[in-house]
C-alpha positions as MATLAB code, in Angstrom:
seq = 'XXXXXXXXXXXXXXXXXXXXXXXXXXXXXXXXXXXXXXXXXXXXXXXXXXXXXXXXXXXXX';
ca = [
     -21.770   -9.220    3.814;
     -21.233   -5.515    3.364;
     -18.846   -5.445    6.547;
     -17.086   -8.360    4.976;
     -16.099   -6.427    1.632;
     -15.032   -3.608    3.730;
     -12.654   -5.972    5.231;
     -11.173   -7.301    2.190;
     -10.407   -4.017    0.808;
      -9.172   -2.602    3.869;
      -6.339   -5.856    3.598;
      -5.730   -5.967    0.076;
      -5.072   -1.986    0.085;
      -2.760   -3.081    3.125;
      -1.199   -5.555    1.070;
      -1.245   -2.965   -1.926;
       0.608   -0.459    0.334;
       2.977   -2.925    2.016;
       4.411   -4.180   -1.201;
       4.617   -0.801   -2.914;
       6.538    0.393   -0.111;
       8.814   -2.317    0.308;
       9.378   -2.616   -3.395;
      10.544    1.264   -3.268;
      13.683    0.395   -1.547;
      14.650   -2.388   -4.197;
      17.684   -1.858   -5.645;
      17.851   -2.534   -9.734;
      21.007   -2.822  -11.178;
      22.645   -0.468   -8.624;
      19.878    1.763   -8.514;
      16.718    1.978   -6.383;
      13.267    1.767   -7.973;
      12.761    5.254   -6.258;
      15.354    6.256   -9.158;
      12.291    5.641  -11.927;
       9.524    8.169  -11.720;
       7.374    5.685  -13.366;
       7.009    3.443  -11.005;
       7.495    5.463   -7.210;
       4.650    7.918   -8.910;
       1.761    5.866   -7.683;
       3.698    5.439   -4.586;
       3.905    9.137   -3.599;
      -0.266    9.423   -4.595;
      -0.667    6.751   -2.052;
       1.188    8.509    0.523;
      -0.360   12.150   -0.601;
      -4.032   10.092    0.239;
      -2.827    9.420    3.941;
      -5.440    7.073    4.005;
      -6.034    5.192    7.472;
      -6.494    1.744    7.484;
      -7.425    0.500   10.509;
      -6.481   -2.593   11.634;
      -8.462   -5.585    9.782;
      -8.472   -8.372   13.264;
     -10.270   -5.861   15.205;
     -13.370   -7.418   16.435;
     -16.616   -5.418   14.644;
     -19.247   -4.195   17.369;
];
């Protein structure tokens, strides 16, 4: 049960991570989203974390 939670918040902070980073190269009205400090901010606190995520398949001994 426990291991199971760990899971889903290993993928969802995956998820959380993909899409932040991907959204950071957007480009609004000419400009990228890395232009507004508003919303790359929790994007560089992320990064600052350098959190591992290991990958969520792996088979649990």
């Amino acid at each position: 049960m426990v291991q199971t939670q760990i899971r889903l918040l290993q993928l969802s902070l995956l998820y959380l991570y993909w899409f932040k980073y991907n959204f950071a190269n957007l480009k609004l009205n000419g400009r990228t989203v890395g232009d507004y400090p508003i919303l790359t901010r929790n994007i560089n606190d992320f990064k600052q974390l350098d959190i591992k995520i290991e990958n969520p398949w792996e088979e649990v001994p």
